[in-house]
C-alpha positions in Angstrom: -32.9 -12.3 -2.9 -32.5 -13.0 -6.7 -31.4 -10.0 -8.8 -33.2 -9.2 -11.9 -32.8 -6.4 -14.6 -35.3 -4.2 -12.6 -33.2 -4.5 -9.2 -30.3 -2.9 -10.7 -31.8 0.8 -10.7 -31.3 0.5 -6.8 -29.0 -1.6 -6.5 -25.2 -0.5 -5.6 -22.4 -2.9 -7.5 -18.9 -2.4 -5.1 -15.5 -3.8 -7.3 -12.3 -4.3 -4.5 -9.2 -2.4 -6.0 -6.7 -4.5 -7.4 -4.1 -3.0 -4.6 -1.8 -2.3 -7.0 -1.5 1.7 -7.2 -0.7 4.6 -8.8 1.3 7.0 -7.4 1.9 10.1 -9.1 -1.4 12.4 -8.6 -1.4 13.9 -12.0 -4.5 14.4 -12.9 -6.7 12.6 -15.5 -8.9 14.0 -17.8 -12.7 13.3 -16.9 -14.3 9.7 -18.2 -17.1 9.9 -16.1 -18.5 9.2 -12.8 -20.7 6.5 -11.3 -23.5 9.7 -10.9 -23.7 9.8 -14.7 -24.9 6.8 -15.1 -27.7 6.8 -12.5 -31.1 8.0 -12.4 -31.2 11.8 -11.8 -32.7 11.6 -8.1 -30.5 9.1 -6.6 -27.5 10.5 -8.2 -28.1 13.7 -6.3 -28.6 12.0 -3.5 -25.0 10.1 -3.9 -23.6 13.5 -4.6 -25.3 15.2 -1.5 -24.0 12.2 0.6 -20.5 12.4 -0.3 -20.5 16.6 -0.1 -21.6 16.2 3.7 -19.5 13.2 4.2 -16.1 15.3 2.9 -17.3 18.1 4.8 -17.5 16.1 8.2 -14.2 14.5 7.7 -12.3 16.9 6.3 -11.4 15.5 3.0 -8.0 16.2 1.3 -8.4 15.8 -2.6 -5.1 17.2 -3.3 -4.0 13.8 -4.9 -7.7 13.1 -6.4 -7.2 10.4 -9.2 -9.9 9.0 -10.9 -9.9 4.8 -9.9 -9.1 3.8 -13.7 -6.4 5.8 -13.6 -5.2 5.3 -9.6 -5.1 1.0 -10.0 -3.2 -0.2 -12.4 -3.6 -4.1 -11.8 
């Protein structure tokens, strides 16, 4: 498969961590999320999939961090 301009409306783009962390949960002020910068159906549908995903696992976000603030490497 060859990706083009048009693919990337559907397609999903994963960056590994740098493994270097973070620590301290304070929390950051908002820059954004990935949803903001998708088109409006599929990021509801992200946003639905994570809400029953959290909900079926029991999700703690007590030390939520935003990822540019959580890896510092």
């Amino acid at each position: 498969m060859v990706l083009t301009p048009e693919c990337f409306k559907t397609t999903l783009l994963v960056i590994p961590c740098s493994k270097s962390k973070v620590t301290n949960n304070t929390i950051a002020e908002h820059r954004g999320s990935l949803t903001d910068t998708l088109p409006p159906a599929l990021a509801a549908e992200l946003q639905e999939a994570r809400k029953n995903v959290a909900e079926r696992i029991h999700v703690d976000e007590s030390t939520l961090m935003p990822a540019w603030r959580r890896y510092n490497g």
